[in-house]
C-alpha positions in Angstrom: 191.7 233.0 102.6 193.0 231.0 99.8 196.2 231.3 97.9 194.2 232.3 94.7 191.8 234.4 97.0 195.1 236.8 97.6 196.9 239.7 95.8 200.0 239.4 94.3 202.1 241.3 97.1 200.4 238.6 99.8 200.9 235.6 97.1 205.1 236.7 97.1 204.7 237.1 101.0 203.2 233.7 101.7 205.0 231.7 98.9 208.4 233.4 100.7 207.8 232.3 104.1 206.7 229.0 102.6 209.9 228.2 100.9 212.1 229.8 103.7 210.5 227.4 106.2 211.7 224.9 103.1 214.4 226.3 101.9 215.9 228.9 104.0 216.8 232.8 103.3 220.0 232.1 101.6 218.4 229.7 99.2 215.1 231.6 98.5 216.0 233.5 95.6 213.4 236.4 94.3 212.6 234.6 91.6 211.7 231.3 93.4 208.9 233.5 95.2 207.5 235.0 92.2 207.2 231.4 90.9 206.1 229.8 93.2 203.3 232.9 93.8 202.9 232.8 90.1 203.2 236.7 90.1 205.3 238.6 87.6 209.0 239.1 88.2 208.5 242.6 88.1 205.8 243.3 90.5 208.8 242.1 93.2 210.2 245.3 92.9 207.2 246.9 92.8 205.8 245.5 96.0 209.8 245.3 97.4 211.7 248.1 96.8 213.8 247.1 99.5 214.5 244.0 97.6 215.1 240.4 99.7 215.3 242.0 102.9 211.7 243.4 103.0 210.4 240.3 101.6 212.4 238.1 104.3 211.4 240.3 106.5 207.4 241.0 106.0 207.3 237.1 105.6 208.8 236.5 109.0 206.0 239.0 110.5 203.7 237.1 108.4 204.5 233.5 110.1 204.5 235.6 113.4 200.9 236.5 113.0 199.9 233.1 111.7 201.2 231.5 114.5 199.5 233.9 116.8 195.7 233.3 115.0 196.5 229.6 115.0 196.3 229.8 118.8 192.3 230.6 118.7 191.9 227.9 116.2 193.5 225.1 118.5 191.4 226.3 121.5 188.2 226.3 119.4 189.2 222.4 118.7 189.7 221.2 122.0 186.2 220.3 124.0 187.7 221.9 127.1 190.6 224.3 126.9 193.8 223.4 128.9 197.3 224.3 128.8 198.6 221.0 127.6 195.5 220.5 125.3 196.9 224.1 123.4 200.6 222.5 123.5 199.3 218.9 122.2 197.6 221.1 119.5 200.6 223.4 118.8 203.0 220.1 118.7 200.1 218.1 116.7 199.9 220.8 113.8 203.8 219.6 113.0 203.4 216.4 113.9 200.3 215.7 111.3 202.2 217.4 108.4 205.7 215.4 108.8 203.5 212.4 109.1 201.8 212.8 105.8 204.4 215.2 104.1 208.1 214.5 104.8 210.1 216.3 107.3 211.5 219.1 104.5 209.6 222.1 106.2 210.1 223.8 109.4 209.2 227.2 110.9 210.2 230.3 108.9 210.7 232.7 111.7 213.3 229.8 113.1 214.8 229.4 109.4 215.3 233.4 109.4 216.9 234.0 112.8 219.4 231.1 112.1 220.1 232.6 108.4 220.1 236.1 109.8 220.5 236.9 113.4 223.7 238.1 112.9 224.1 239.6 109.1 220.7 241.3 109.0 219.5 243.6 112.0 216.2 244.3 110.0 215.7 240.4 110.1 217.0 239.5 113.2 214.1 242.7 114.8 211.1 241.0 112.5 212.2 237.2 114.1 212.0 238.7 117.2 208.9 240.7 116.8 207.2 237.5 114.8 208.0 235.6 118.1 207.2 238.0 120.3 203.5 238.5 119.1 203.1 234.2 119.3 204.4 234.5 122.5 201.8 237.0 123.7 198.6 235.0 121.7 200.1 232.2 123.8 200.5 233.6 126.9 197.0 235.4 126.7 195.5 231.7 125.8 196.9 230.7 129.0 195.4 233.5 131.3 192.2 232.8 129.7 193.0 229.1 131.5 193.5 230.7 134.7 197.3 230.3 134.8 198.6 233.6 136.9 199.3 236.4 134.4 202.7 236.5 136.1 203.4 233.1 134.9 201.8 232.8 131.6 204.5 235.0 129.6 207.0 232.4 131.2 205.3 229.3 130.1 204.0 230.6 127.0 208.3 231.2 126.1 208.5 227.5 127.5 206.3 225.9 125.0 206.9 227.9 122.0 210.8 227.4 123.0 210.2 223.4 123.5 208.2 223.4 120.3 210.7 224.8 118.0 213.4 222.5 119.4 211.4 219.5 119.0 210.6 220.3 115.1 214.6 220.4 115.0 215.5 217.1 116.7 212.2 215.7 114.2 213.3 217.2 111.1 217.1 215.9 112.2 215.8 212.5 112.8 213.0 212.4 110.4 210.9 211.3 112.5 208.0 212.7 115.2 209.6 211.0 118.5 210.3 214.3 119.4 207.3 216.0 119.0 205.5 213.5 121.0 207.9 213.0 123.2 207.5 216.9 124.7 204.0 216.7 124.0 204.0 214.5 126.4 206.4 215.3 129.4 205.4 219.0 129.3 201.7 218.8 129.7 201.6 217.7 133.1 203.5 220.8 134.3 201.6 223.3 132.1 198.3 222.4 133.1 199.6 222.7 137.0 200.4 226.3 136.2 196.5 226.9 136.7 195.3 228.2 139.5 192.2 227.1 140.9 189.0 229.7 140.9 186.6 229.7 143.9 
């Protein structure tokens, strides 16, 4: 769907997670969002009544559930699905944008929890509910592969967990080293996670 395809109240949503994966929570400010969704000022407290928090919060579940769709899309683009063809597709996705963007964004769910794990229960609950629903798109991706159900939550924590620590070092380094760098050294065990059938 594109940005003008949306309402206003998914406009504020999207343009929030986009400048907290920027900016952070503490330095998106309401009227950033409405901006940068060009929506009117006052429909944030029409579609917010809980003010910052529900916004912070709703994007969060937002990136959660983008994350978890992206997961199809990266199968559908590799010729023959495998556990380290997903990761090199998760990792890619980053890679591609800092190579022809800058290193300024990273994920929003990340930029949440490290703004609010410990101020804002509401946000710290949506972080872990965004990552928990990647996690399980993930891990169901990986069953799919024929890696033991048993093991696919595990790994699935592995590579989202390796892939948020690599857009870190990246972003800290401005530079993709990282990023290919797990891409990499992970692939190999991921793809012996799979059992054989027959």
């Amino acid at each position: 769907m594109a940005v003008s395809e949306r309402g206003p109240r998914e406009r504020m949503v999207f343009s929030a997670a986009q400048l907290i994966r920027r900016d952070g929570v503490a330095s998106t400010g309401m009227r950033e969002v409405a901006a940068h969704a060009e929506a009117p000022r006052g429909s944030l407290q029409h579609y917010f009544p809980d003010g910052k928090e529900q916004l912070v919060n709703e994007a969060v579940g937002w990136a959660g559930r983008y994350a978890g769709k992206r997961v199809a899309r990266f199968l559908a683009a590799l010729p023959e699905p495998t556990p380290s063809g997903l990761f090199a597709e998760m990792v890619r996705q980053w890679s591609d944008e800092y190579e022809a963007a800058g290193f300024a964004g990273g994920c929003p769910v990340a930029a949440a929890t490290v703004d609010c794990a410990e101020s804002t229960a509401s946000t710290r609950e949506a972080a872990s509910a965004a990552f928990s629903t990647w996690n399980g798109s993930v891990a169901r991706a990986l069953v799919d592969m024929g890696v033991p159900k048993g093991r696919a939550e595990a790994l699935a924590t592995l590579m989202i967990s390796t892939l948020e620590g690599a857009i870190l070092v990246a972003r800290a380094e401005r530079d993709v080293r990282a990023l290919t760098t797990v891409s990499r050294e992970l692939g190999p065990l991921l793809d012996a996670a799979v059992t054989e059938v027959g």
